[in-house]
N, C-alpha and C positions, 0 to 999 in steps of 0.2 A: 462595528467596523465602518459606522458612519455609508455615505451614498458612493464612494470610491469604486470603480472598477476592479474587481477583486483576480489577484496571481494565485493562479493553483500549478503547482506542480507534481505532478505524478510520474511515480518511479514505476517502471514494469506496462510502462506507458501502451507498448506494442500487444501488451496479450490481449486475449480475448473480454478479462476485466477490466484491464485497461482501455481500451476502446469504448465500452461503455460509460468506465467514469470520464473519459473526456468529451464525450460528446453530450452529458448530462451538464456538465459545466461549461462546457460550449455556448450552448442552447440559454443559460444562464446569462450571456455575457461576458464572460470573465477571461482574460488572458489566461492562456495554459502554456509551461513549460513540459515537455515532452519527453520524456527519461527513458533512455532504452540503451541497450548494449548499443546495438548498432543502428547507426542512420539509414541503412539499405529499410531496417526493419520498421521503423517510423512512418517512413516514405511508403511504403509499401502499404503501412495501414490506413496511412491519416494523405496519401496525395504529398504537394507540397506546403512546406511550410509559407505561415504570411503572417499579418503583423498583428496577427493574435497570439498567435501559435508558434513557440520557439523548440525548433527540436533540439536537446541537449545528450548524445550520444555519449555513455559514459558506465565505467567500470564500476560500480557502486561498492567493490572489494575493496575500490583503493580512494583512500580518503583525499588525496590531491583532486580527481578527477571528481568524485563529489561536490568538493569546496570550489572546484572550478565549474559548478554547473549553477549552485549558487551565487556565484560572481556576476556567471551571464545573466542570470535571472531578475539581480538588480540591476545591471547595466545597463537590460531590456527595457523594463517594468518599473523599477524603480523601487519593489516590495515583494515580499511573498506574505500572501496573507493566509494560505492552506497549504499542508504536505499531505498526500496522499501515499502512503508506503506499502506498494503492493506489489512489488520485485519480491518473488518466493518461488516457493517450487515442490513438489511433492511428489516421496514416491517409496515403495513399500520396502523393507530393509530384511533384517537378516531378526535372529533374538538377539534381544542385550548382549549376551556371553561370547556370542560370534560378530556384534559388530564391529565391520572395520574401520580406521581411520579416517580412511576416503569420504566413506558415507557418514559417518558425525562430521566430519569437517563443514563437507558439500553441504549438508540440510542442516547445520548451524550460521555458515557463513552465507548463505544464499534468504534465507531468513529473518536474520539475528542482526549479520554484520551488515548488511546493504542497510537495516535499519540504524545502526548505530551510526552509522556514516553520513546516511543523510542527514538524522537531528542533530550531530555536531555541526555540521553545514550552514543547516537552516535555524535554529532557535536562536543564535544568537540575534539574526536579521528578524526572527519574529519579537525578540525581546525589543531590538530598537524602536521598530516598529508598531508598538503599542499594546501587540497580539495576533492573536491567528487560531488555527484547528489545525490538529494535527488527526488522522484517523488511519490506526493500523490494519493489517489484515493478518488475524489471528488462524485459528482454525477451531471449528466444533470437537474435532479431535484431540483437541490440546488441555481438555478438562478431566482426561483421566489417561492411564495410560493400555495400549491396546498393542495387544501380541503385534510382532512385528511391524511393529510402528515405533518402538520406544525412542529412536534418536529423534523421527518427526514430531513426535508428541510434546517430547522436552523443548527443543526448539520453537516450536510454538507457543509453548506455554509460557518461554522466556519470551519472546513479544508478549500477552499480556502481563506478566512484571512489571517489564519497561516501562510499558503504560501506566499502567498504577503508579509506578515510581516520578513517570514523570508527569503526570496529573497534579500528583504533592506538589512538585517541584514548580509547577510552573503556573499553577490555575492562579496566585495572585500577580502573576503576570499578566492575566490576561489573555493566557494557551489554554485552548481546551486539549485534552488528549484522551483520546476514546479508540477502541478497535473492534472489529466484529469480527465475529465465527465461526464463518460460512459449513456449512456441510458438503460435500460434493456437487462441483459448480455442474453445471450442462453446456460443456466444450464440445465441436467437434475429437477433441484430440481423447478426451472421457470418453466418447460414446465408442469410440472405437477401440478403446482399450478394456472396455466393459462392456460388451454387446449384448450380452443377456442381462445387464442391468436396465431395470425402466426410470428413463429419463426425466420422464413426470416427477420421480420421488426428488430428483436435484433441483439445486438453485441454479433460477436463469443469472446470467451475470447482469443482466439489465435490471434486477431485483435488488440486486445487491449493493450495484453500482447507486439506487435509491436510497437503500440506507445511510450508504458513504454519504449521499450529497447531503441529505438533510442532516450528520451526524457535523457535516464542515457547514452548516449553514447558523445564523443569527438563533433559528427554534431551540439549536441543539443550546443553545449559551451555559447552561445551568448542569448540562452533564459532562464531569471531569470524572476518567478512572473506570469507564463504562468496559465491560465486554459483553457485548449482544450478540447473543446468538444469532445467525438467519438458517431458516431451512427450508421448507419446499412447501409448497401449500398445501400438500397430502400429508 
């Protein structure tokens, strides 16, 4: 990617993983495009925006609004040379037999489609572009299926496809595409929805947010179609 000042954009920009992977790319140098539902929620995380940092407030369901945050990103920057796709969401369902509509819709399209929306967005301007890294966020649960998880699990596991698929597709371009597999991150919003769970056993998002960067960095070059586990140092 040569000495260039590198654009990362990350989607789910506002959460608690998000904050981490921008502020590890921050700290890098690099121009960050800022992806989140809402601006109130940007603002709230990261202060205000300045001319590193573009907040791009947007629908990642609806593909205009993706491709429109694209547009801004070379308008800004002038490239996007890393996507970060880490807009998801999780949360325990029903069995197979009684799952409803709502819930495979919600935990496919919260997943699945925000991902599909961004790389039609973004790969073509990484194609122009010479290259780039792409690094998903899978889940540890997405490698088998587990009672009352089945619509999460599927979903999940359709992010690592993708990857694989698009690793084939695009590593003689000069895209890496690799995702990782976190196990249960250690959120405020976890620990209170799991209080006799010990925290220790989860991943910090600051951990994770490590593997992402080195997974978008020059070391990673040689790993296309990766899914990495991470999990907690106990």
């Amino acid at each position: 990617m040569g000495t260039h000042i590198r654009t990362v954009m990350i989607t789910g920009a506002a959460g608690n993983l998000g904050r981490c992977v921008a502020r590890a790319f921050h700290a890098s140098g690099a121009n960050l495009v800022l992806v989140d539902l809402r601006r109130e929620s940007l603002a709230a995380a990261f202060g205000a925006a300045d001319e590193r940092r573009l907040f791009a407030p947007a629908d990642l369901l609806d593909q205009e609004q993706a491709s429109g945050v694209a547009r801004a990103a070379i308008e800004r920057f002038g490239r996007i040379d890393v996507l970060c796709n880490l807009a998801g969401s999780f949360h325990m369902g029903e069995a197979v037999h009684e799952t409803a509509d709502r819930n495979w819709e919600f935990l496919f399209d919260i997943n699945g489609r925000t991902l599909l929306h961004a790389v039609r967005a973004v790969v073509p301007r990484m194609v122009e572009g010479g290259g780039g890294k792409i690094v998903n966020v899978g889940a540890f649960a997405a490698q088998k299926g587990l009672a009352r998880m089945g619509a999460y699990c599927a979903a999940k596991s359709a992010v690592i496809r993708l990857t694989e698929a698009m690793a084939a597709e695009l590593r003689e371009k000069h895209i890496n595409v690799n995702c990782v597999l976190p196990t249960i991150l250690d959120t405020p919003e976890n620990r209170t929805a799991m209080p006799d769970d010990d925290p220790a056993r989860w991943v910090a998002p600051e951990d994770l947010a490590s593997v992402i960067f080195f997974l978008a960095s020059d070391g990673a070059r040689a790993i296309h179609g990766a899914a990495l586990p991470v999990t907690a140092l106990s």
